[in-house]
BALOBA-1460 file (C-alpha; in Angstrom, 3 decimals):
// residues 88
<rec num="1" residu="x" x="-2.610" y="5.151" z="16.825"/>
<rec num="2" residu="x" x="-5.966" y="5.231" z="15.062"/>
<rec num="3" residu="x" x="-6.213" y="3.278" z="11.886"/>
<rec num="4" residu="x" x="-9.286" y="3.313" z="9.262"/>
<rec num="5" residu="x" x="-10.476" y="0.450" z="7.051"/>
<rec num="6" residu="x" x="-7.993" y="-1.275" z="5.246"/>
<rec num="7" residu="x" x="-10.042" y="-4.222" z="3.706"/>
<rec num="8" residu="x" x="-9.970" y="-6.335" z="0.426"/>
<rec num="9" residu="x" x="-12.637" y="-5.436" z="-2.552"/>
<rec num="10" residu="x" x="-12.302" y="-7.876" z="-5.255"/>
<rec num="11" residu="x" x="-9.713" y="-10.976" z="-5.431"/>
<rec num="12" residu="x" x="-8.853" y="-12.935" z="-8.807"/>
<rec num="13" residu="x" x="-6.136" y="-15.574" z="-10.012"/>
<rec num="14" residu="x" x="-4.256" y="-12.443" z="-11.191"/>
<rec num="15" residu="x" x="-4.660" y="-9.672" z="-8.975"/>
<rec num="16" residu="x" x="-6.932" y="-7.959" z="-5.431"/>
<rec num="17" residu="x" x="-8.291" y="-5.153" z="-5.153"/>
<rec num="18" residu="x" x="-7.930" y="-3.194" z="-1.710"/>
<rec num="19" residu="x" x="-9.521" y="-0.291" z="-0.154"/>
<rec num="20" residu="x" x="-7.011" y="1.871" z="1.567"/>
<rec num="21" residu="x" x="-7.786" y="4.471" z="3.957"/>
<rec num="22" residu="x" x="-5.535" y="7.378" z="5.118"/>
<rec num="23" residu="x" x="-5.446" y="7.577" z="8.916"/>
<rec num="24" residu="x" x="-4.834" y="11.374" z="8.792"/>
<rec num="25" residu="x" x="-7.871" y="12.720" z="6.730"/>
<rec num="26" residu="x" x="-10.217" y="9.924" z="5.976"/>
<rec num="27" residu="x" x="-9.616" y="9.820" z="2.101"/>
<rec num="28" residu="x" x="-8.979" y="6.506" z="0.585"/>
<rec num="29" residu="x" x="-7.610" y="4.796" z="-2.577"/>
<rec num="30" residu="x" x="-7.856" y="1.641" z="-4.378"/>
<rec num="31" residu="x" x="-4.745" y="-0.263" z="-5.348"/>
<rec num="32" residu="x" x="-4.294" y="-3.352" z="-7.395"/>
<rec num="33" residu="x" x="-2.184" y="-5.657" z="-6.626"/>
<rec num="34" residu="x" x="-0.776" y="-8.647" z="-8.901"/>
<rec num="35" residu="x" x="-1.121" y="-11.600" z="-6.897"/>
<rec num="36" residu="x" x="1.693" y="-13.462" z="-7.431"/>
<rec num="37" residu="x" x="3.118" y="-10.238" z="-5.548"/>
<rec num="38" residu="x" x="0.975" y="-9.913" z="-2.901"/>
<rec num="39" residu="x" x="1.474" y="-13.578" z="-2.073"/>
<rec num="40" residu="x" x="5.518" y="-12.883" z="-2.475"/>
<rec num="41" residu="x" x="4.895" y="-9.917" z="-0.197"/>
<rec num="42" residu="x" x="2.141" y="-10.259" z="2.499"/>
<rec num="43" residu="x" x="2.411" y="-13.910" z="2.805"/>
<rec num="44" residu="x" x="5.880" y="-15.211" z="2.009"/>
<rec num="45" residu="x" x="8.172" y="-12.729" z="3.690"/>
<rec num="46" residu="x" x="9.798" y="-10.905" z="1.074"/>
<rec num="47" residu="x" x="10.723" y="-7.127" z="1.486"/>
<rec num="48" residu="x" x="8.795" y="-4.767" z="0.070"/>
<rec num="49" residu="x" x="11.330" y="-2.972" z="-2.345"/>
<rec num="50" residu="x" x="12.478" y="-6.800" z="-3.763"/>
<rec num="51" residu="x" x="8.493" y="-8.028" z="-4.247"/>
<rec num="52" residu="x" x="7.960" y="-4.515" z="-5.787"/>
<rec num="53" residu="x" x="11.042" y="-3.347" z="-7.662"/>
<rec num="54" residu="x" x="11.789" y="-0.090" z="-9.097"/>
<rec num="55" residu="x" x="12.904" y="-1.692" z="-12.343"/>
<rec num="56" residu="x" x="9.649" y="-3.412" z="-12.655"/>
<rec num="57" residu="x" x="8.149" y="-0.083" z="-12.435"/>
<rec num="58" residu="x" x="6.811" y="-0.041" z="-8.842"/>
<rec num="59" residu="x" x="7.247" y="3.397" z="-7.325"/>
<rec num="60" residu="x" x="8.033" y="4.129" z="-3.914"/>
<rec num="61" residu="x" x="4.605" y="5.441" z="-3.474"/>
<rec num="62" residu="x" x="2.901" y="2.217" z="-4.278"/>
<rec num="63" residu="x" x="5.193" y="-0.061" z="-2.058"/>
<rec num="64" residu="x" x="4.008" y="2.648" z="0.946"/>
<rec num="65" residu="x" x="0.357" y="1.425" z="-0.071"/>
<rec num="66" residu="x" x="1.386" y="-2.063" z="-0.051"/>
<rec num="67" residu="x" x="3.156" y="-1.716" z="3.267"/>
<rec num="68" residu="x" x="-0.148" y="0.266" z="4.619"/>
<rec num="69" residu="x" x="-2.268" y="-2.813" z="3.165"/>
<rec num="70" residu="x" x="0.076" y="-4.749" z="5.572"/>
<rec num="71" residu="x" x="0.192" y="-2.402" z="8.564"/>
<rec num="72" residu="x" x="-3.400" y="-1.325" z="8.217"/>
<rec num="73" residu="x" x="-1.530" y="1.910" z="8.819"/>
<rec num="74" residu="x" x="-1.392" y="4.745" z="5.610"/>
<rec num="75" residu="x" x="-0.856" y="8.349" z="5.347"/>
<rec num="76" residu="x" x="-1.791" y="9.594" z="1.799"/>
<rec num="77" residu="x" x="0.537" y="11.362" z="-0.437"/>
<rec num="78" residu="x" x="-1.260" y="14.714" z="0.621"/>
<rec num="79" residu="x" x="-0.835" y="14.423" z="4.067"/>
<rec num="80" residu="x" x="2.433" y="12.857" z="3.896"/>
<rec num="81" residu="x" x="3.548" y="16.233" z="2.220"/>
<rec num="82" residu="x" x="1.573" y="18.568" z="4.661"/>
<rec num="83" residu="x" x="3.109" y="16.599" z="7.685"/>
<rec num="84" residu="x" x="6.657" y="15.826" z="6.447"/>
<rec num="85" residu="x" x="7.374" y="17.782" z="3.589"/>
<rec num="86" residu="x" x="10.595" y="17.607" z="2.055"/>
<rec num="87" residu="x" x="12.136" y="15.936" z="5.697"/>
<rec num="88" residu="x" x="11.841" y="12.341" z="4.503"/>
């Protein structure tokens, strides 16, 4: 498994910034993250889905970043649709 950059761009009392590459073609993204989350999340152990709740308007997109942020491992939403389509 080959993995690209995954590294941290800015970091306040409310929120980092991360760089997030796709491991399929090179693209990348920046996400914010609040950190009271990311500290729930990358450093305390809680799930993804229950740091980053639908009905507190977290999409199942953006908890795939966050887990790639974790994993150093991220397929973008283009790729993810040329490679698995509609099979998730």
């Amino acid at each position: 498994m080959t993995t690209v950059e995954t590294y941290i761009l800015e970091s306040t009392e409310s929120h980092s910034r991360y760089y997030l590459g796709c491991n399929s073609c090179r693209s990348h993204v920046e996400v914010l993250v609040p950190k009271d989350r990311e500290i729930q999340y990358l450093h305390g152990g809680l799930l993804v889905q229950d740091a980053f709740p639908d009905s507190e308007g977290f999409t199942p997109a953006y908890r795939e970043q966050i887990i790639g942020i974790r994993s150093r491992y991220h397929i973008c939403d283009k790729c993810w649709d040329e490679t698995l389509g509609d099979d998730e």
